[in-house]
VOBASE-483057 format. One record per residue (C-alpha): x, y, z; residue in three letters. Coordinates in nm, 3 decimals. Example, Ala and Ser with C-alpha at 12.3 -4.5 7.8 and 13.67 -1.06 7.14 Angstrom:
<atoms>
{atom {1.230, -0.450, 0.780}, 'ala'}
{atom {1.367, -0.106, 0.714}, 'ser'}
</atoms>
This chain:
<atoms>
{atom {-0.425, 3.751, -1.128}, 'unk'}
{atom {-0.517, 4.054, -0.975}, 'unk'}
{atom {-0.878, 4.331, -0.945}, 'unk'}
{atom {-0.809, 4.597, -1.150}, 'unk'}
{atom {-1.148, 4.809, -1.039}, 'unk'}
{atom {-1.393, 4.757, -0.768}, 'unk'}
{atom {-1.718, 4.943, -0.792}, 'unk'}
{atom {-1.975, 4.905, -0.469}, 'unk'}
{atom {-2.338, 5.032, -0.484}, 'unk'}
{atom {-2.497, 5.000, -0.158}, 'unk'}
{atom {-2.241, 4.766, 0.013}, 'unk'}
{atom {-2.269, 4.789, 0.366}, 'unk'}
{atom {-2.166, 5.136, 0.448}, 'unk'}
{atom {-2.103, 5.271, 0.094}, 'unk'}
{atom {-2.385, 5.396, -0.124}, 'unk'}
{atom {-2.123, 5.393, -0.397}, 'unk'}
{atom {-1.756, 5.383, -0.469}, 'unk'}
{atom {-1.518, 5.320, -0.754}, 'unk'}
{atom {-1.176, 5.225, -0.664}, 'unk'}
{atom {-0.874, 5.186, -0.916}, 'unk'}
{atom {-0.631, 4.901, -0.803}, 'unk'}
{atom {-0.327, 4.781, -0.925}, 'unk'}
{atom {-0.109, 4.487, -0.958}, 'unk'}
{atom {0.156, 4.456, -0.620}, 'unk'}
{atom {0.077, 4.583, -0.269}, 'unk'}
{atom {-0.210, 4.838, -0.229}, 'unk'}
{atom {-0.297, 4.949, 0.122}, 'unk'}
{atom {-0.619, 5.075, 0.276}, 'unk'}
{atom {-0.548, 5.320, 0.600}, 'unk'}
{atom {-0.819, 5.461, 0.832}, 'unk'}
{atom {-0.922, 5.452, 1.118}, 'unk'}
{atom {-1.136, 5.151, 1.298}, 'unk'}
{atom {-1.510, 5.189, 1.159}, 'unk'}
{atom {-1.435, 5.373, 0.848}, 'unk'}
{atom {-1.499, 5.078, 0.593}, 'unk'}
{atom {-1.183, 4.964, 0.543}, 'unk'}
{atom {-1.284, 4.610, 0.636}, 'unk'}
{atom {-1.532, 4.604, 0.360}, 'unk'}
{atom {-1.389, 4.722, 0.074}, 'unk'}
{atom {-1.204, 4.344, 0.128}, 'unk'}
{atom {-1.500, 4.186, 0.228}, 'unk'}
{atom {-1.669, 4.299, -0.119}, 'unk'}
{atom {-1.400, 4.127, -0.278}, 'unk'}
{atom {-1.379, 3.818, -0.103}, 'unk'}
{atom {-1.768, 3.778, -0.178}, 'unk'}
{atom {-1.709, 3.837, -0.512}, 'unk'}
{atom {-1.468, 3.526, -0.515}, 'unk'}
{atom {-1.693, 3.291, -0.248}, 'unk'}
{atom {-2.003, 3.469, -0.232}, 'unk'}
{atom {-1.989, 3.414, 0.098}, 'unk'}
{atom {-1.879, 3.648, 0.382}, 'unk'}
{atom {-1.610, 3.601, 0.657}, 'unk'}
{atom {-1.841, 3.828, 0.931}, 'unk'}
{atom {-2.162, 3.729, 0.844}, 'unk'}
{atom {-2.350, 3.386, 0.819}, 'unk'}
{atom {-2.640, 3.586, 0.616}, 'unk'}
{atom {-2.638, 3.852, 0.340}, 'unk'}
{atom {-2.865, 4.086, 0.471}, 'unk'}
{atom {-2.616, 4.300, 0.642}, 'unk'}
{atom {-2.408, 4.302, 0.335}, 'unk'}
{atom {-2.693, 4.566, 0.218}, 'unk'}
{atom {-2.664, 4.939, 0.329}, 'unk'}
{atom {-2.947, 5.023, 0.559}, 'unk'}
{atom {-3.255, 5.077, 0.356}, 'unk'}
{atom {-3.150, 5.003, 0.002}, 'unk'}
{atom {-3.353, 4.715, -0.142}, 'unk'}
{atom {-2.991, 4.552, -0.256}, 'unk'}
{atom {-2.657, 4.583, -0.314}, 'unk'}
{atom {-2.415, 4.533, -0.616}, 'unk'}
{atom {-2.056, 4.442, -0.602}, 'unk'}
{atom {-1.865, 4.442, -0.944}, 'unk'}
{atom {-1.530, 4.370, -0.997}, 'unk'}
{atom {-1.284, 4.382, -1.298}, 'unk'}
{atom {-1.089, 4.128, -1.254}, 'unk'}
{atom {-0.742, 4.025, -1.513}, 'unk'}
{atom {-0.634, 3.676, -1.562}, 'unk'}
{atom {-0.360, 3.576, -1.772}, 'unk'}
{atom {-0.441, 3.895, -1.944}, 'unk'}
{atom {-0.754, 3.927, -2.008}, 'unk'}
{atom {-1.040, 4.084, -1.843}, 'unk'}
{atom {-1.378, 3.964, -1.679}, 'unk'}
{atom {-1.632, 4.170, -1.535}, 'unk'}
{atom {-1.790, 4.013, -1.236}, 'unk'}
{atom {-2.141, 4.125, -1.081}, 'unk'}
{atom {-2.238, 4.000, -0.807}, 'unk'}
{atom {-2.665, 4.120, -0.672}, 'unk'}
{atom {-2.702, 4.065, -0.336}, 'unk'}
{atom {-3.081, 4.029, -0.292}, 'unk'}
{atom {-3.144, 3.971, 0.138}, 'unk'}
{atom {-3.359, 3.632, 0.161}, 'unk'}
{atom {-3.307, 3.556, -0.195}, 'unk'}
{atom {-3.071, 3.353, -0.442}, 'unk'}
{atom {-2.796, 3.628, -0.589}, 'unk'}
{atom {-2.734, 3.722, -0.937}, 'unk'}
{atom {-2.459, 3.722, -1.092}, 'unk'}
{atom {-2.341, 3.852, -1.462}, 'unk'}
{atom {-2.023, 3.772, -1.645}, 'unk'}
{atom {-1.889, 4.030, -1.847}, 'unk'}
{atom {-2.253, 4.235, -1.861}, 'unk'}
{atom {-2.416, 3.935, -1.937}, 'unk'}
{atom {-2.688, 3.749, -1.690}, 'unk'}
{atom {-2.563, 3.369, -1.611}, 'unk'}
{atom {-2.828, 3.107, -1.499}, 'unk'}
{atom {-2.694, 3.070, -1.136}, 'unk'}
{atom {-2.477, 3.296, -0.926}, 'unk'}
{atom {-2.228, 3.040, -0.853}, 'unk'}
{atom {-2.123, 2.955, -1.194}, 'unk'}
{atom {-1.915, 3.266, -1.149}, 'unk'}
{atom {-1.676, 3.050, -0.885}, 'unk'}
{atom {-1.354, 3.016, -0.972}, 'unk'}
{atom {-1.282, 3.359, -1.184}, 'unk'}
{atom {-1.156, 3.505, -0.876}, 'unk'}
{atom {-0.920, 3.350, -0.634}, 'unk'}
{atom {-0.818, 3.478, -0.304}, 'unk'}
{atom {-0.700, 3.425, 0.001}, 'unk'}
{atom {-0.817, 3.587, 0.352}, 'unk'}
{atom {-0.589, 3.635, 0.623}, 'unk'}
{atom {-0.843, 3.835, 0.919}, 'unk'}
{atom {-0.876, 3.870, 1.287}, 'unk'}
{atom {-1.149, 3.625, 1.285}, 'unk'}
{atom {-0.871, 3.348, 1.149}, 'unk'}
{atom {-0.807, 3.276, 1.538}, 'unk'}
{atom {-1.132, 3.080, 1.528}, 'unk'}
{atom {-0.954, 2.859, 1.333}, 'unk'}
{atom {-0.764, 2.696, 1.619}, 'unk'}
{atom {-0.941, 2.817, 1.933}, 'unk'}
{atom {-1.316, 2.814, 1.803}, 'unk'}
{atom {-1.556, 2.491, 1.727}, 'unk'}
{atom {-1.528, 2.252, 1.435}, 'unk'}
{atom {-1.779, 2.456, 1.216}, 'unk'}
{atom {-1.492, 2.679, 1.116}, 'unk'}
{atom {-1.234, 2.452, 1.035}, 'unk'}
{atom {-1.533, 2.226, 0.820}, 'unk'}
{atom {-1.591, 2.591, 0.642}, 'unk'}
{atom {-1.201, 2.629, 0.582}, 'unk'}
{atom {-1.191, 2.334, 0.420}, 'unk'}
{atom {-1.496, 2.357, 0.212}, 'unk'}
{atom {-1.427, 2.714, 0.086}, 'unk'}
{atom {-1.102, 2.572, -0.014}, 'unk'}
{atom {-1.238, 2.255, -0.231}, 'unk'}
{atom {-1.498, 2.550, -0.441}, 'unk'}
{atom {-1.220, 2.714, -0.489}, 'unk'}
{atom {-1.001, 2.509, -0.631}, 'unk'}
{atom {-1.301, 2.301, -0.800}, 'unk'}
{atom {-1.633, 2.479, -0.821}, 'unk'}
{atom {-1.819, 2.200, -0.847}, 'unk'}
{atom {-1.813, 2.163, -0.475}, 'unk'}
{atom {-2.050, 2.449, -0.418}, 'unk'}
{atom {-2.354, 2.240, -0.569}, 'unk'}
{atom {-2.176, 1.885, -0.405}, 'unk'}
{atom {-2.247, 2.108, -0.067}, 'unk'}
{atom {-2.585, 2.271, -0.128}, 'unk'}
{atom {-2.705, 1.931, -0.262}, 'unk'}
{atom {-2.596, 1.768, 0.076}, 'unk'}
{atom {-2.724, 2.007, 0.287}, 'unk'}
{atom {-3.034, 1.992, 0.180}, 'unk'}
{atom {-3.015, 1.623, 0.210}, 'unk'}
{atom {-2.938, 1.715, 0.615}, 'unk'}
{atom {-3.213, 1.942, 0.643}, 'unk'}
{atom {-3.453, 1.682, 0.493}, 'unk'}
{atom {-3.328, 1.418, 0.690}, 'unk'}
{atom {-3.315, 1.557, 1.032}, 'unk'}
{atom {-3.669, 1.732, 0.998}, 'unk'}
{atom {-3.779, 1.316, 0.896}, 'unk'}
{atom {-3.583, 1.187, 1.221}, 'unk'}
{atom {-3.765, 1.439, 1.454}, 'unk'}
{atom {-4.136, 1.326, 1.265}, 'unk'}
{atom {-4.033, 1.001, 1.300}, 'unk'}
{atom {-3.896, 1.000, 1.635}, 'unk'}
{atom {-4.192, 1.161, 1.741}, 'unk'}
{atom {-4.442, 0.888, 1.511}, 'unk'}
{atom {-4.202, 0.585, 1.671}, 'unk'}
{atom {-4.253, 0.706, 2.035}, 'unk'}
{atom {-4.636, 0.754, 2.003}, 'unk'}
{atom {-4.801, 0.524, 1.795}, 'unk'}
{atom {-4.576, 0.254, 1.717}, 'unk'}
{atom {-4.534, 0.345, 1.305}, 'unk'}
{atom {-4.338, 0.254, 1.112}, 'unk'}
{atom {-4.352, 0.438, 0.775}, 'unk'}
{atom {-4.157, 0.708, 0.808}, 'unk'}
{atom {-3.889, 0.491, 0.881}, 'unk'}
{atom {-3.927, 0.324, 0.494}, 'unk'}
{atom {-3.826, 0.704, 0.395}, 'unk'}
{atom {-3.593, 0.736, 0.614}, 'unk'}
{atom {-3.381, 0.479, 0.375}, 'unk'}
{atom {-3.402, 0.670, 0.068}, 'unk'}
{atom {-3.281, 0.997, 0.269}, 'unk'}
{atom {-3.006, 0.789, 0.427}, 'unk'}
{atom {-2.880, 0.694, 0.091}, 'unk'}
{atom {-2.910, 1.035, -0.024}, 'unk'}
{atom {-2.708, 1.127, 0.292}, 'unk'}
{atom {-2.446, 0.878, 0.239}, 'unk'}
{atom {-2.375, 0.942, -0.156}, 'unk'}
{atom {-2.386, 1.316, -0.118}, 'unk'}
{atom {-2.173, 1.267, 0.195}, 'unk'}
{atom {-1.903, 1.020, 0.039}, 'unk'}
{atom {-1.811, 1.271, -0.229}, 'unk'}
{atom {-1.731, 1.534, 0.054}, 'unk'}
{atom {-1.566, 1.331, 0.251}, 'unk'}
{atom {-1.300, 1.219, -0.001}, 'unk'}
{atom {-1.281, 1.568, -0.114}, 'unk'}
{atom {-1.169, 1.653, 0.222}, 'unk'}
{atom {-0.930, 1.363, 0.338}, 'unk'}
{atom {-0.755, 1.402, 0.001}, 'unk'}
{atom {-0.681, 1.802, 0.075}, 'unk'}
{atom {-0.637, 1.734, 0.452}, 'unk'}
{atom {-0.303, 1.516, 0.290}, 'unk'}
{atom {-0.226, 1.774, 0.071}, 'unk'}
{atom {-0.219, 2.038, 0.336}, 'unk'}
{atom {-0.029, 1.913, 0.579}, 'unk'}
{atom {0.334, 1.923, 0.426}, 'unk'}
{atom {0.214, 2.306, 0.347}, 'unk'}
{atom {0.073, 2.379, 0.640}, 'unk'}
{atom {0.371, 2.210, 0.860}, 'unk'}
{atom {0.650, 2.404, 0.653}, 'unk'}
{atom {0.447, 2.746, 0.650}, 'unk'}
{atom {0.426, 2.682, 1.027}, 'unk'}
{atom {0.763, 2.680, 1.099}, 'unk'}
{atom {0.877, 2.976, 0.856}, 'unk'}
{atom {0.590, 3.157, 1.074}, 'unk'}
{atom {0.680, 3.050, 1.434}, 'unk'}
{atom {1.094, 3.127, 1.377}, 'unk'}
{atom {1.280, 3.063, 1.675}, 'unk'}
{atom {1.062, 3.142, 1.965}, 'unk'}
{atom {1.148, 2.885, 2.202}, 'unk'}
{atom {0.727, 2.788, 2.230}, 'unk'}
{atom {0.694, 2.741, 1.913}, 'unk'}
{atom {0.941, 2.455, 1.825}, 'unk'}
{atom {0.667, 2.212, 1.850}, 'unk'}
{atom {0.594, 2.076, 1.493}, 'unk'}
{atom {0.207, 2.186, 1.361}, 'unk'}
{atom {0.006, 1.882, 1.206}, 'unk'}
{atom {-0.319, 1.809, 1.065}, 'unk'}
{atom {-0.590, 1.492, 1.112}, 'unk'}
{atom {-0.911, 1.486, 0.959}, 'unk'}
{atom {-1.149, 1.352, 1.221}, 'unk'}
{atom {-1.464, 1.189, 1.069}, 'unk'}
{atom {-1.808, 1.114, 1.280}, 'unk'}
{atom {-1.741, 0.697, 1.227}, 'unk'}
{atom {-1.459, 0.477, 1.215}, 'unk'}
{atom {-1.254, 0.446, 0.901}, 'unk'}
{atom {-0.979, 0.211, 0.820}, 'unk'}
{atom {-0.667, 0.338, 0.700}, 'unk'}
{atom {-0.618, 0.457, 0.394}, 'unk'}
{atom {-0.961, 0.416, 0.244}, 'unk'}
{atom {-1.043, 0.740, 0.067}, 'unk'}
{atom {-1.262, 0.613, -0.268}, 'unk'}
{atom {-1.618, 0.746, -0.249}, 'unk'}
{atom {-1.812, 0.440, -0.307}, 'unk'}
{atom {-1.610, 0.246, 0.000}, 'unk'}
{atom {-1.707, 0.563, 0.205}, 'unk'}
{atom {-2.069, 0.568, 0.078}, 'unk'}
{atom {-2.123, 0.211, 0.209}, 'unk'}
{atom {-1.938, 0.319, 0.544}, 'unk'}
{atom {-2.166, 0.645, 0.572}, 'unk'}
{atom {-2.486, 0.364, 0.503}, 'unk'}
{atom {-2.378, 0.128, 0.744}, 'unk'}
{atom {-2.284, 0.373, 1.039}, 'unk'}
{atom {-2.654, 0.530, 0.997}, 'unk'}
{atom {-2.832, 0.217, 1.034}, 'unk'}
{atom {-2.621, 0.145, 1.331}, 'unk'}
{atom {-2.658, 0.490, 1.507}, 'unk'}
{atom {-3.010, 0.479, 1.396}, 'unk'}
{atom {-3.219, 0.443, 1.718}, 'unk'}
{atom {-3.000, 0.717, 1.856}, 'unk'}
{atom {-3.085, 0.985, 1.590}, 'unk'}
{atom {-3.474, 0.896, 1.593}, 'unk'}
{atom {-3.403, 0.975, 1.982}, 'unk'}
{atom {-3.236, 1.290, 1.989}, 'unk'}
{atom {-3.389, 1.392, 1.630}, 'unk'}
{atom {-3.059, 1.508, 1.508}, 'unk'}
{atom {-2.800, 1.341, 1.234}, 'unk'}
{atom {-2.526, 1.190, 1.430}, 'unk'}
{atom {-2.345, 1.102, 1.108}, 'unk'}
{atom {-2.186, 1.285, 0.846}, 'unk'}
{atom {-1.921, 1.495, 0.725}, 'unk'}
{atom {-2.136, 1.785, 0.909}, 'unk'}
{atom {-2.008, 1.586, 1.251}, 'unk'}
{atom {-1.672, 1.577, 1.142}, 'unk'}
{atom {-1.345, 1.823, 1.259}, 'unk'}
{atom {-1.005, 1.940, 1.139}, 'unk'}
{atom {-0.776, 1.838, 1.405}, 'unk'}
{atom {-0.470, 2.082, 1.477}, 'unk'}
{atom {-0.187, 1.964, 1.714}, 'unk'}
{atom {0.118, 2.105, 1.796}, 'unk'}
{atom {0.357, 1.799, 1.845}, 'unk'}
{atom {0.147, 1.549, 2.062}, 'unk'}
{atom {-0.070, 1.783, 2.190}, 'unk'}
{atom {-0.399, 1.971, 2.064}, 'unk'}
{atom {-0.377, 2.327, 1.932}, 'unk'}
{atom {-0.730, 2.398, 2.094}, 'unk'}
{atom {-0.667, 2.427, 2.466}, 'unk'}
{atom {-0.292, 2.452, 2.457}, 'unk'}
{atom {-0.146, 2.645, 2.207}, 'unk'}
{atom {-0.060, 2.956, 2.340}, 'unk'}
{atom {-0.202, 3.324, 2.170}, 'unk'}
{atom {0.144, 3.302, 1.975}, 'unk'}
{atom {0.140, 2.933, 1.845}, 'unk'}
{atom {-0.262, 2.995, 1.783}, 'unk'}
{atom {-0.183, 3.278, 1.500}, 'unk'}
{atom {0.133, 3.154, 1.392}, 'unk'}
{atom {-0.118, 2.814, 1.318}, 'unk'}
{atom {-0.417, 3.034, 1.130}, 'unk'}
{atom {-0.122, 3.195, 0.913}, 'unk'}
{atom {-0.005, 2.848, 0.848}, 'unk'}
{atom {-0.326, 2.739, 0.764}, 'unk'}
{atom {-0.372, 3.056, 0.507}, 'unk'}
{atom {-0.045, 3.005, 0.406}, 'unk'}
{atom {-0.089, 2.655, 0.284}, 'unk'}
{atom {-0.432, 2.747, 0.092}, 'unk'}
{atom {-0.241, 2.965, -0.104}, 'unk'}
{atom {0.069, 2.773, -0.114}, 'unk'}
{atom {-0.157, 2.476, -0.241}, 'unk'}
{atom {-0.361, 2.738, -0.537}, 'unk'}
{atom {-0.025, 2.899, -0.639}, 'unk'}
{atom {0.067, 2.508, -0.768}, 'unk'}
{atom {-0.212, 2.468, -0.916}, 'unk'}
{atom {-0.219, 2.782, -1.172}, 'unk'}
{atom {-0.327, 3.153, -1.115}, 'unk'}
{atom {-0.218, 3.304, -0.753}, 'unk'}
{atom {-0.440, 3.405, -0.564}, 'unk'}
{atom {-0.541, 3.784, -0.471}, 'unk'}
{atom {-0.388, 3.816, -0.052}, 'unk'}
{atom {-0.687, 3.983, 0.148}, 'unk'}
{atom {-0.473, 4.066, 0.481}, 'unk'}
{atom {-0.789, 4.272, 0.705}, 'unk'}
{atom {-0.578, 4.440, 0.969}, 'unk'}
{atom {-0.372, 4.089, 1.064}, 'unk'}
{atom {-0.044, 4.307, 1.129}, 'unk'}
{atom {-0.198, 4.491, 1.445}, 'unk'}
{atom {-0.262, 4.113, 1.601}, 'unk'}
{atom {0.095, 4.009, 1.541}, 'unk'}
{atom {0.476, 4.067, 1.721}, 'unk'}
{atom {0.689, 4.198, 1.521}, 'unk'}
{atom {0.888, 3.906, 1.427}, 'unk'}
{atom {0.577, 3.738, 1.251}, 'unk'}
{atom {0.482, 4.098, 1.106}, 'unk'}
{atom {0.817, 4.058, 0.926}, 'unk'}
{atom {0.801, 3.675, 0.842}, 'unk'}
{atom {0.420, 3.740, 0.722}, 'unk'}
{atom {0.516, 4.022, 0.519}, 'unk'}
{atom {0.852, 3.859, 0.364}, 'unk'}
{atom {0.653, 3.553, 0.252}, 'unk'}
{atom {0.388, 3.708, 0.099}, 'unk'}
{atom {0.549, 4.027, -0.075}, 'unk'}
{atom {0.593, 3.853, -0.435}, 'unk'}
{atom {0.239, 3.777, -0.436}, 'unk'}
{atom {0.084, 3.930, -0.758}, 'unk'}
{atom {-0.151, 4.137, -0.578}, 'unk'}
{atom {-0.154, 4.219, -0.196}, 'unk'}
{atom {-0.413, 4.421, -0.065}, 'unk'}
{atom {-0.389, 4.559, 0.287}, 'unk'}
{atom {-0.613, 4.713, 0.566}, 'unk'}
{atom {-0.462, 4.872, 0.846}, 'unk'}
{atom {-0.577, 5.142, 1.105}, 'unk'}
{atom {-0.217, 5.269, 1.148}, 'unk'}
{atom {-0.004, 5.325, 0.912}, 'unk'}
{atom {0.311, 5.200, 1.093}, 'unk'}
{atom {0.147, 4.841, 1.162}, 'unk'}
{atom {0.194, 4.784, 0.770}, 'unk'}
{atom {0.586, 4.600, 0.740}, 'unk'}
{atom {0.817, 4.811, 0.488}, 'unk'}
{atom {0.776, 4.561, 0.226}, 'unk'}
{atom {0.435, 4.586, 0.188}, 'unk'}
{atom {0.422, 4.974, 0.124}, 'unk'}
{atom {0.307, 4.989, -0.204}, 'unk'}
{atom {-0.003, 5.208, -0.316}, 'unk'}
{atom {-0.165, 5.369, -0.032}, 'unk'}
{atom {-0.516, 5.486, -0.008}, 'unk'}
{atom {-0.666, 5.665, 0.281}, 'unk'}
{atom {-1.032, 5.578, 0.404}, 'unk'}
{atom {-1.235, 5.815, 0.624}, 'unk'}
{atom {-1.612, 5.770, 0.661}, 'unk'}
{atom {-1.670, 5.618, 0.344}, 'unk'}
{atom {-1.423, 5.812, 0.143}, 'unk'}
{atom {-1.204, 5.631, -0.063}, 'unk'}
{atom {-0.871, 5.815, -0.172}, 'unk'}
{atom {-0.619, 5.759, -0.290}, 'unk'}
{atom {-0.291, 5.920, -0.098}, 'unk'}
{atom {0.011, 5.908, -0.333}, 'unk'}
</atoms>
């Protein structure tokens, strides 16, 4: 799999470009603020819709345009599809397969696989359980996108919920009633049923990861004497379960049972208290917690692992994945420059950012275009 053409109109800083790319290793050089960063970025939305920077799409729009258009040509086992992708700020996208208009945006997941290795990976060990929920969500739409709607549908479930528990709350505390808490059931099985299926979505890849994860750790790492320690994952869910149950009815009647219990506390604090939304992606380097301890060596050597094992875990499972690597080589010694670079070399396409040319390892030479001020060229 790889983009063979990437056209931008009114992308962040580019009014337009059309870029030629090619199977292999293609780097973009320039310096810092040029637009390096999104010429990836435009891909990666293209393959999530969904952006590694930004929580909304409104800065994905150039200053003044009413919208923005990413399209990318993109080959699979041979054969071509044209992706659009029209990002509309404080609406839905739209999204058209091969020219043609398709009913929802998302039904466009899947065409385009990649991985993204970025600065902002460090948040993966050292930030708060939102971004290690997110890794593992963006993970299950890619490999099944299905998941997208499974996590729309329940968080509009939360939203409706929690705005019910503060009403309530509120109703409880003043006047005594009752009848919000009669709804309050229906949304709680709602909760639980849209919550089960994520849930056993994520246990089952939180197993699948870790033999990935704990191998791609180690190639990472090498021999540096502080990073012997072996990496690990544990899925850590907001309520007790017991071991080994991972079927989504058992944890549907769970997810029921530990909302009725925790009720009085949610109507108090007017929040949900229990859900996958609650739950975190525990890292630990032997016994110990990667948050807190890991040093800034072990902490990147664990976000490459963790990249590392998403694409390990997509390459099984058909088409590999375009590598986005957004200036990672500048962040890293040169012993994981090499390791980084020597693992991911074969993949079938490799596409690089880098603000000096010298931070890019040997073996990921390959094409070379030169960015300046929203200039795309290309330099061989």
């Amino acid at each position: 799999m790889h983009v063979a053409h990437l056209s931008l109109l009114d992308f962040r800083s580019y009014p337009s470009a059309e870029i030629a790319l090619e199977p292999g290793v293609v780097s973009f050089l320039g310096h810092n603020g040029q637009g390096k960063t999104n010429l990836l970025e435009a891909i990666q939305f293209v393959a999530t819709q969904d952006s590694h920077r930004v929580a909304s799409t409104a800065p994905l729009v150039r200053h003044d345009a009413p919208r923005a258009v990413v399209r990318a040509d993109v080959v699979r086992a041979g054969r071509h599809a044209l992706i659009e992708i029209e990002i509309n700020p404080g609406k839905s996208s739209r999204a058209r397969l091969n020219r043609a208009a398709v009913p929802r945006a998302r039904e466009v997941l899947g065409l385009l696989r990649t991985v993204l290795f970025a600065p902002e990976d460090l948040a993966l060990v050292k930030g708060d359980p939102s971004q290690r929920r997110t890794l593992l969500d963006d993970l299950l739409v890619v490999r099944a996108p299905r998941f997208a709607g499974v996590r729309s549908d329940y968080d509009r479930v939360l939203k409706q919920r929690t705005s019910l528990l503060k009403s309530a709350g509120a109703a409880r505390r003043a006047a005594g009633d009752r009848g919000a808490l009669g709804t309050l059931d229906v949304w709680d099985s709602h909760l639980a049923r849209a919550g089960a299926e994520l849930l056993e979505a994520r246990l089952d890849l939180v197993a699948e990861l870790q033999p990935l994860v704990a191998s791609a750790y180690t190639w990472v790492a090498g021999e540096a004497p502080s990073d012997r320690e072996d990496a690990s994952l544990a899925y850590r869910p907001s309520l007790q379960l017991p071991p080994d149950v991972h079927d989504k009815d058992t944890l549907g009647q769970l997810l029921l049972s530990e909302l009725l219990r925790r009720r009085g506390d949610e109507l108090d604090r007017g929040v949900c208290l229990v859900g996958p939304h609650r739950d975190d992606l525990v890292l630990s380097l032997g016994d110990l917690p990667a948050k807190g301890y890991a040093s800034q060596g072990e902490a990147w050597s664990f976000a490459l692992a963790l990249r590392l094992a998403s694409y390990d875990l997509l390459k099984t499972e058909g088409d590999t994945p375009v590598l986005l690597l957004d200036d990672v080589f500048a962040e890293l010694d040169v012993q994981r420059r090499a390791r980084l670079a020597d693992l991911v070399s074969t993949a079938d396409q490799v596409l690089v950012t880098a603000a000096v040319e010298a931070d890019v390892p040997e073996q990921l030479k390959g094409v070379r275009f030169v960015v300046d001020a929203g200039e795309v060229s290309r330099a061989d």
